[in-house]
Phi, psi and omega in degrees: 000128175262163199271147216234147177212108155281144184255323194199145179210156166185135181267188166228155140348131188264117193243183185261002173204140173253004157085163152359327197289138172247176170359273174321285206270011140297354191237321174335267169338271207327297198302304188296325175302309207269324140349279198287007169261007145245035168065028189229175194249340157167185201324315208298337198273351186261178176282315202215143171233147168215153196241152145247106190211191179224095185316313209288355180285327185264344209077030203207124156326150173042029192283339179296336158325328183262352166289306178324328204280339185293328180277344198121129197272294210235164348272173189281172191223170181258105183245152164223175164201132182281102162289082189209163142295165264238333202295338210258340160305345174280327176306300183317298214295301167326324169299303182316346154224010144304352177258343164079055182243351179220157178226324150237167197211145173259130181218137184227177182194125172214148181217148197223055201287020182275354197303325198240197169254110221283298185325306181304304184337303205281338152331317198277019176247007203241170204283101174308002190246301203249340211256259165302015160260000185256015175044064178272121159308137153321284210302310185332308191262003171282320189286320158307286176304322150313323190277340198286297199295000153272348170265344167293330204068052165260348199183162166231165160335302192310320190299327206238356158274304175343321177276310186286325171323306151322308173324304196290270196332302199294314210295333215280341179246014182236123216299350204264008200264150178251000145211148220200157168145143175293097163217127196278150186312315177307301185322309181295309166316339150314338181305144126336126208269125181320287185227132163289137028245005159330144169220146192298352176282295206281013152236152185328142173273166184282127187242165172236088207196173148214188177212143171237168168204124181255140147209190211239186158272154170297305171321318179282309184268003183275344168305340194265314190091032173284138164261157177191174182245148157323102148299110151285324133190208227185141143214191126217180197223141195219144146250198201306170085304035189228125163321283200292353167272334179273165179241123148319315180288357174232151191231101183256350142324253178003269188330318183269335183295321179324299199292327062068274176284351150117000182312356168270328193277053161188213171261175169221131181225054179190123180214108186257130191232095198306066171317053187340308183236150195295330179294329231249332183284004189269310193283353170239018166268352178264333159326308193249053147037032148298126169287194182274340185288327140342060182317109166238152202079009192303351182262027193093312174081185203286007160247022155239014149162126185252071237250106152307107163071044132207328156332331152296326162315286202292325163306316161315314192284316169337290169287350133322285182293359154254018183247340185268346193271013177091345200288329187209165186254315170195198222170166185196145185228127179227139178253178169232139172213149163120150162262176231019045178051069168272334168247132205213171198210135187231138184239134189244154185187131198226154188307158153267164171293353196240018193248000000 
C-alpha cells in the first residue's frame, strides 16, 4: 500500500462575519499559501483536486461549483467534491491514490454560515420523517445530550467550563482563532445559561473561513524535498441517525474509527479533536481512551473558530504542524459531521524521516 505525506496546510482567520466577501475570495489566499509552501505554482502541479462545502450554507444548488473558479475555468484538472468537511475529501483523495491513480492531491474546505442560521441549517442532517420537521436545532440536541450525561453523573458543569477555558488559553497561541483569552472556569460559570444546561462559551462560535492541505505519496515529497508527516492510517464510522437508538453519552463511531485506523498501536501525543460543544470533547476523549499525557486541543480546537466544512481538515493541519515543527511524534485528528457525533472520521499521523 502506498504511503501518504501531507506537505502543506494553511488555514484563513476564523472570523465571525465576513462581510462581502465571497466564496472564491475566502479560498483564493488561503490556496496561494499553501502553494507557495509547497513550492508549487497551482492546481495543474497536483494530480487531483478534491473539495468540501455545503450547498445549504448558500442556499443553492450545486453552489459548490462556484468555488472551483478560485482554481481556474482552464485548463481542466480532475476535481471531486464531498458535501462533508474537507476530511472526508482528504479521505477520498488518499483512496484516490492509494488506488494509484494519483501521486498527488490537493483538498480544500470552506464554509461561509454567517449569512444564515446555521444551528436550523443544520436540522436538515437529522431523520426526514420524523426529525427534521420539527426543526430540532444543532444546539437544541447538543444541550439534550448534555443533560442526559449531567442526570447521570457522567460529568459536571465545572468539567465542561473547564474545557472552554483550556480552549481560550491554547488559543491565545493560535494567530488564527476567534476566540480566545485567560478566563477561568468561575467565569465562564457565571455566564448566563444559553440552553439549558448550555451557556453560549460552550458552544462553538459560528465562523466564516476556509483551509487547504496538499499531499503526496512519500516518494512525491521526499522529491519535492518537503518535510511532512505521515497518514499512518484514516477511518471513519457512522451510527444510527435515529436519537433514540444510540447512547447519546458515548461516540462509540469514534472508537471504532480509532481502532480501525491503528491509533492504539503507539502513544499518541497529540489530539486535536473536533468538539462543537465543551461535553462532546469530554466524550471523546474518553471514547478514545485518551490520557493525561495527550495534549488535547492545543490550538483551541473548533470552540475558539468553528470554519463549517473545513474544520475537520484543519484539525488534521493542526497535528501536521506541530509533527513537522518537532512539537509531536505522532497524533490523531478527529472530524465529526451529523448531530451529536453521529459520524465521526479519525486520522493517525506520524512523523516523516524529512520532517
Amino acid at each position: 500500500m502506498r504511503d501518504i505525506a501531507i506537505v502543506a496546510y494553511q488555514q484563513s482567520d476564523s472570523v465571525a462575519k465576513a462581510g462581502a466577501v465571497n466564496e472564491v475570495e475566502l479560498i483564493m489566499p488561503v490556496l496561494a499559501r499553501t502553494f507557495k509552501q509547497a513550492g508549487l505554482n497551482s492546481a495543474q502541479d497536483v494530480d487531483f483536486v478534491c473539495s468540501g462545502s455545503c450547498d445549504y450554507l448558500q442556499g443553492a444548488a450545486f453552489a459548490f461549483v462556484s468555488g472551483v473558479d478560485a482554481l481556474g475555468a482552464v485548463p481542466p484538472i480532475k476535481e471531486s467534491h464531498v458535501e462533508m468537511d474537507a476530511a472526508w475529501a482528504l479521505y477520498e483523495s488518499i483512496l484516490k491514490i492509494r488506488m494509484g491513480h494519483a501521486d498527488s492531491a490537493l483538498i480544500y474546505g470552506f464554509g461561509k454560515s454567517s449569512p444564515g442560521e446555521l444551528p436550523i441549517v443544520l436540522s436538515q442532517q437529522l431523520d426526514p420523517y420524523y426529525l427534521a420537521p420539527l426543526w430540532v436545532d444543532s444546539v437544541s440536541l447538543a444541550a439534550l445530550q448534555a443533560r442526559l450525561m449531567l442526570d447521570q453523573g457522567m460529568i459536571t458543569e465545572r468539567d465542561m467550563a473547564e474545557v472552554v477555558s483550556r480552549s481560550r488559553r491554547n488559543a491565545m497561541n493560535n494567530p488564527h482563532a476567534q476566540l480566545s483569552g485567560d478566563i477561568s472556569p468561575e467565569d465562564i460559570l457565571a455566564e448566563e445559561t444559553y440552553l439549558s444546561p448550555l451557556r453560549k462559551s460552550d458552544c462553538s462560535p459560528i465562523s466564516d473561513g476556509a483551509s487547504a492541505m496538499i499531499i503526496a505519496t512519500v516518494e512525491q515529497a521526499k522529491a519535492w524535498g518537503l518535510p511532512y508527516a505521515v497518514v499512518s492510517g484514516i477511518d471513519h464510522c457512522i451510527e444510527t441517525h435515529n436519537l433514540g437508538m444510540r447512547d447519546l453519552t458515548d461516540s462509540v463511531s469514534t472508537r471504532m474509527a480509532a481502532n480501525h485506523a491503528g491509533m492504539n498501536t503507539g502513544k499518541v501525543d497529540v489530539a486535536e479533536l473536533y468538539a462543537p460543544f465543551s461535553h462532546q470533547e469530554i466524550i471523546l476523549t474518553r471514547a478514545l481512551g485518551l490520557d493525561k499525557e495527550t495534549v488535547v486541543n492545543p490550538s483551541g480546537g473548533v470552540l475558539a473558530g468553528n470554519l463549517m466544512m473545513a474544520s475537520g481538515l484543519s484539525r488534521v493541519g493542526e497535528v501536521f504542524n506541530r509533527i513537522v515543527k518537532g512539537e509531536a511524534q505522532r497524533g490523531i485528528a478527529h472530524a465529526t459531521s451529523g448531530p451529536c457525533l453521529q459520524h465521526n472520521l479519525v486520522t493517525v499521523l506520524e512523523k516523516g524521516e524529512n520532517a
